[in-house]
N, C-alpha and C positions, 0 to 999 in steps of 0.2 A: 170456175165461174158458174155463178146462177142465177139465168134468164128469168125476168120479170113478166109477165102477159098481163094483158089488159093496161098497159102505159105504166105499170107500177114500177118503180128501178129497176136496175141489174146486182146484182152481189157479186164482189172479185174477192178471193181469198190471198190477200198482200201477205210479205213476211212478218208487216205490223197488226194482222189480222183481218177482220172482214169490212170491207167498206160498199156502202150505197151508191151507185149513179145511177143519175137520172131523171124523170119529174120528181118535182114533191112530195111528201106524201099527205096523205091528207087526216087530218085531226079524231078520231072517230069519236064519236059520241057516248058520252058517260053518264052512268046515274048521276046525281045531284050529290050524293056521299060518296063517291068514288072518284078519284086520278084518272084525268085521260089518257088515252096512249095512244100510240101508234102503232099501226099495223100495214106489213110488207106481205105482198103473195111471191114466194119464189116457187120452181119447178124444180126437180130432180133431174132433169136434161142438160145438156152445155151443147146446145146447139153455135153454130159457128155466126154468130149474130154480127149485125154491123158496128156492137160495142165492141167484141172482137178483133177484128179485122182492122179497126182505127187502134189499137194497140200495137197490132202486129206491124202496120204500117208507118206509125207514128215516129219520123225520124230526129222531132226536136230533144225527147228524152230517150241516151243512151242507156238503153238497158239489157240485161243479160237475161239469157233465159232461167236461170236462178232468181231473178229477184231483185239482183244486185246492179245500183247506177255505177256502170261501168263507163266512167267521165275521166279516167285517168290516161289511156292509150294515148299514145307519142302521135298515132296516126292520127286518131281524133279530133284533139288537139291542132295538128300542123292545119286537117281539112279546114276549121274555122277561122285561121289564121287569114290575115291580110298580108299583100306580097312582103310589103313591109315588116312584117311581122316577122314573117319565114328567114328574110333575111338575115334579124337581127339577132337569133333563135337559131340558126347557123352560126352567126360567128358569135355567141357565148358557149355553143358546141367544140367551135376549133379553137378556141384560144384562154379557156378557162383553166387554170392553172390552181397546183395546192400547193401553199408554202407556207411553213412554219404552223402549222395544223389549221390552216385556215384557206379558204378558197381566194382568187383573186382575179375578177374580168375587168376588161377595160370599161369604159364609158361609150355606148353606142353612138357614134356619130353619122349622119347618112352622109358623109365621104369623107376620107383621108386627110381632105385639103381644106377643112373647115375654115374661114377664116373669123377670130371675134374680134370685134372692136378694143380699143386699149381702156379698160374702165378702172383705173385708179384711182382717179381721181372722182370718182362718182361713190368708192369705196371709204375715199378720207372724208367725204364731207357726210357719211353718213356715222364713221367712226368721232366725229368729231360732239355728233348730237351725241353720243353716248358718253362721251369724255365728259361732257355738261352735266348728263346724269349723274356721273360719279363722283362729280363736286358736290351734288346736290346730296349724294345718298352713299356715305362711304362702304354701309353693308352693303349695300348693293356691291359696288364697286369689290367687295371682296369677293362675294359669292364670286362675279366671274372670272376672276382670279385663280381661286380654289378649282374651279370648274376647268379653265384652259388647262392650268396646272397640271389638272387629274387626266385631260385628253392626253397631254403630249407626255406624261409618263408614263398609259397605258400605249402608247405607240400608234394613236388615230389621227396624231397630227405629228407637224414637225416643224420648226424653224426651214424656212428657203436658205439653202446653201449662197454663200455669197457670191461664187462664181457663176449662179445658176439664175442672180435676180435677174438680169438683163438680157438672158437669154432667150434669143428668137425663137420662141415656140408658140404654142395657143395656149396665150396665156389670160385667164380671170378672175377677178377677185371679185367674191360675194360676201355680199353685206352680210350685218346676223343682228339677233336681238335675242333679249332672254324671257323666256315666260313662265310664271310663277299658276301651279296647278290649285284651283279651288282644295283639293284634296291634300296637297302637299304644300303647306302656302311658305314652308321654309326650305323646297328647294326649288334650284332657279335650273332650266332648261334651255340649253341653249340652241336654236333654232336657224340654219344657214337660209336665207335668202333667197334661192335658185330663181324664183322668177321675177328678180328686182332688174329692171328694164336699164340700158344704156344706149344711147342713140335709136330706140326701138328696138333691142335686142336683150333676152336674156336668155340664159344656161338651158332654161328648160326650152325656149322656143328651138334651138336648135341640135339639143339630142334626142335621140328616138326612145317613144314612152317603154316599146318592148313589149312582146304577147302578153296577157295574161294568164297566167300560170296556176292561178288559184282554183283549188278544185268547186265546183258547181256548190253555193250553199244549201239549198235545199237537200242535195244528198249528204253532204257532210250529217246534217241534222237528222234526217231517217237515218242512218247506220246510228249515231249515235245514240239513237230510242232503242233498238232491237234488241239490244242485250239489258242485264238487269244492273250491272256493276259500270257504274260510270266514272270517268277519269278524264279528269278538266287538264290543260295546263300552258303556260305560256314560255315563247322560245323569247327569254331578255332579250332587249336590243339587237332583234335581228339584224337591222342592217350593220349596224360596227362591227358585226363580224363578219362579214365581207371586204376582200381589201379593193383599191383602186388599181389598177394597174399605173405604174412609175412614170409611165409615158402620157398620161391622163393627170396628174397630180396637178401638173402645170396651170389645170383649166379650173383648180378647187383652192385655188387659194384664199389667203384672207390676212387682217392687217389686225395684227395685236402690239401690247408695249413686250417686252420681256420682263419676265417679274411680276408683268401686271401696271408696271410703274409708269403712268401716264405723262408725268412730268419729261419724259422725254418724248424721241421721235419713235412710232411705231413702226416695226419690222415685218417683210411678208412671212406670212408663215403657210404650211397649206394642208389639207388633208388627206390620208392615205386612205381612208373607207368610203364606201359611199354612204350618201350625205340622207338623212331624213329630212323630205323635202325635196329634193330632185325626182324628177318623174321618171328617172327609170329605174330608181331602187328599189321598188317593189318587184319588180321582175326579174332583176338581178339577184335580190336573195332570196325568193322564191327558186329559180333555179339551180341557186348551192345546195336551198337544204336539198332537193329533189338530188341532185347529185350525191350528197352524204349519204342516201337511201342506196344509189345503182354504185358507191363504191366501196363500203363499209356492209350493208345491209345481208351481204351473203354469209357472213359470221355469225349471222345470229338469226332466230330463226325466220319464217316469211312470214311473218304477223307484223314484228318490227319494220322491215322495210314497207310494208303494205299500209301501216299507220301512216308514214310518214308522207308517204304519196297518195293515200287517199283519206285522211282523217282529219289534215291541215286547212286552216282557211286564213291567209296572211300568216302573223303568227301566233295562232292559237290552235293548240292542239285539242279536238272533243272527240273520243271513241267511248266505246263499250265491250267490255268482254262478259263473257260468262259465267265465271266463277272468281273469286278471290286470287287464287292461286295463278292464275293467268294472269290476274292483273298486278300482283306481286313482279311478276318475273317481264311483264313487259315493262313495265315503269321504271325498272332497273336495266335494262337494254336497251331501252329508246336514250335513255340519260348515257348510257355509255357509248353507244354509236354515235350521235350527235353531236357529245363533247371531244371526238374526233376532229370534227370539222370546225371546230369551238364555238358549236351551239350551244348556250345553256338552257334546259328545261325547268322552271319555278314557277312559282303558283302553285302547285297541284291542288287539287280538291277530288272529290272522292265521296260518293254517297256509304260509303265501307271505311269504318276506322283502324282495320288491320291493315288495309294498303296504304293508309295516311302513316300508320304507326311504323312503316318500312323504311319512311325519308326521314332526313334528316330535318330537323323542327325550319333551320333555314329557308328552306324549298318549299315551304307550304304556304299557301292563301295568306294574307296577313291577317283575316278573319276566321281560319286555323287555329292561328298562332296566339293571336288575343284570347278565345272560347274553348274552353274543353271538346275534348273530341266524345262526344257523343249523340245520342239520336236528334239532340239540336242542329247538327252539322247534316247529315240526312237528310232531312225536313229542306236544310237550304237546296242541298243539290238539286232533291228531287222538285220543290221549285224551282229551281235553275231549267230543270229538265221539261217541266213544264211552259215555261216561257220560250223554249226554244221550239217547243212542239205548234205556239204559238204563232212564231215568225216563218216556220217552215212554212204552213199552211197559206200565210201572206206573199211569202215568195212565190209558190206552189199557183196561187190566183193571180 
């Protein structure tokens, strides 16, 4: 650090280089055919200043004596946690489970003996507006067809056992509707209800939202500047690879035809993942992936597990490495430890067209995919990189 005198700033040598605090400075005076500029007075001393001493003191940003926002510690973390929090953060600790390569917690309830109200019938008359839809708009009516279809053959959903409709459990069913993306306007997205009210009661009012897990974004964004080789990428449909716990399914159900075929009477059906759109799914898969890092992560080496717990923000991955070759070998280790836990990593991008040219053409950006890979793709990253440099500094104030 270098002390400013006479009111002029302080100079701090960060890992992203040198920065100013302090007053303003002030504009100096130019010939009439020359640039003005600016001029700073620093000292060759690093007296122990009170710019100092508010750093050292300053306990809102966790930082190491390296450099590095150290925002990731279990302790940290629990300290800013609410009782609530802690608790709920506990029991995805004791009862989180891996089956069939995928993780699976239950649905955080603040007690055992939840009761909800019986909302069926709040469920048919919403299915019924939809059934009107489908007279009206037969694509339509396929697409969610095609779409349940594709849930319940991937294993997200399932037909209610018949033995099991009638049985006394906590039992709900949430509406849904489908939404068609400006970007994508031929396909349809199907969106569960969680906070559609029944007697003043809905799913999300009474399960717990769950810490927040997501690493600090401002630091995400500085690590991600300090190296020169950058690596975008996004984890698909985080939450459907998370399951629900079996004893929780009961509270996720919902009312389809079979086939599709509305001409008859619709059957319960329910979901086995957590739902996008319930308010504690973000915290719940937040917490697998964290977990694929503390149970797969020791095979490979500490850069890997270290991305994934501190380079994530929801699910998007943004780091930086140093040369090519590290970034070759971690983009191939983070996709194989992940796909463990059956996270998939796609999108990538890459200001580097040899670590683009590593993936498979699938796995890339779809503006990869469309554009030749060369210094036009560059140019975006490091816009990309720029606009993030952008945001940091907004979070940052």
């Amino acid at each position: 650090m270098r002390n400013g005198s006479g009111g002029c700033p302080d100079a701090v040598c960060t890992p992203l280089g040198w920065s100013l605090l302090g007053p303003a400075f002030k504009t100096v005076a130019a010939p009439d055919n020359e640039t003005s500029c600016f001029v700073a007075h620093v000292s060759a001393t690093v007296p122990q200043s009170s710019m100092q001493v508010m750093f050292l003191e300053d306990e809102s940003d966790v930082i190491s004596m390296d450099g590095e926002f150290d925002d990731s510690q279990d302790d940290v973390r629990q300290h800013a946690m609410s009782e609530e929090d802690r608790r709920t953060y506990a029991l995805m600790k004791q009862s989180i489970e891996y089956i069939n390569g995928h993780y699976q917690l239950p649905l955080p309830w603040p007690c055992d003996y939840q009761i909800l109200p019986d909302n069926i019938d709040m469920a048919r008359k919403r299915l019924t507006g939809l059934k009107r839809r489908f007279q009206r708009n037969p694509e339509v009516h396929q697409k969610y067809t095609d779409q349940m279809r594709l849930s319940i053959e991937k294993g997200n959903a399932e037909e209610v056992p018949e033995d099991e409709i009638d049985a006394d459990r906590r039992k709900w069913y949430i509406p849904y509707h489908g939404v068609f993306s400006e970007q994508k306007p031929d396909k349809l997205r199907i969106i569960f209800d969680c906070a559609a009210q029944h007697h003043g009661v809905s799913l999300n009012q009474v399960l717990l939202q769950g810490p927040d897990l997501n690493n600090r974004l401002d630091a995400v964004l500085l690590r991600f500047r300090k190296e020169s080789t950058a690596l975008v990428a996004d984890v698909e449909a985080m939450f459907r690879h998370v399951l629900v716990s079996p004893r929780d399914r009961y509270s996720l159900r919902f009312l389809w035809w079979r086939d599709g075929d509305f001409t008859k009477e619709a059957i319960p059906h329910r979901m086995k993942i957590h739902l996008f759109g319930a308010t504690c799914s973000p915290s719940c898969a937040a917490f697998s992936l964290r977990q694929a890092a503390l149970d797969f992560g020791h095979g490979y080496e500490p850069l890997v597990a270290s991305t994934v717990e501190r380079a994530t923000y929801v699910d998007d991955v943004l780091t930086a490495v140093s040369d090519v070759e590290t970034g070759i070998k971690l983009v191939d280790r983070l996709r194989l430890m992940l796909a463990k836990a059956g996270f998939r990593l796609t999108k990538w991008l890459s200001n580097d067209e040899r670590i683009l040219a590593s993936l498979p053409e699938k796995e890339l950006a779809k503006s990869v995919q469309t554009h030749s890979i060369d210094s036009s793709l560059q140019e975006r990253v490091i816009e990309k990189r720029i606009y993030f440099r952008k945001i940091c500094w907004i979070v940052r104030m």
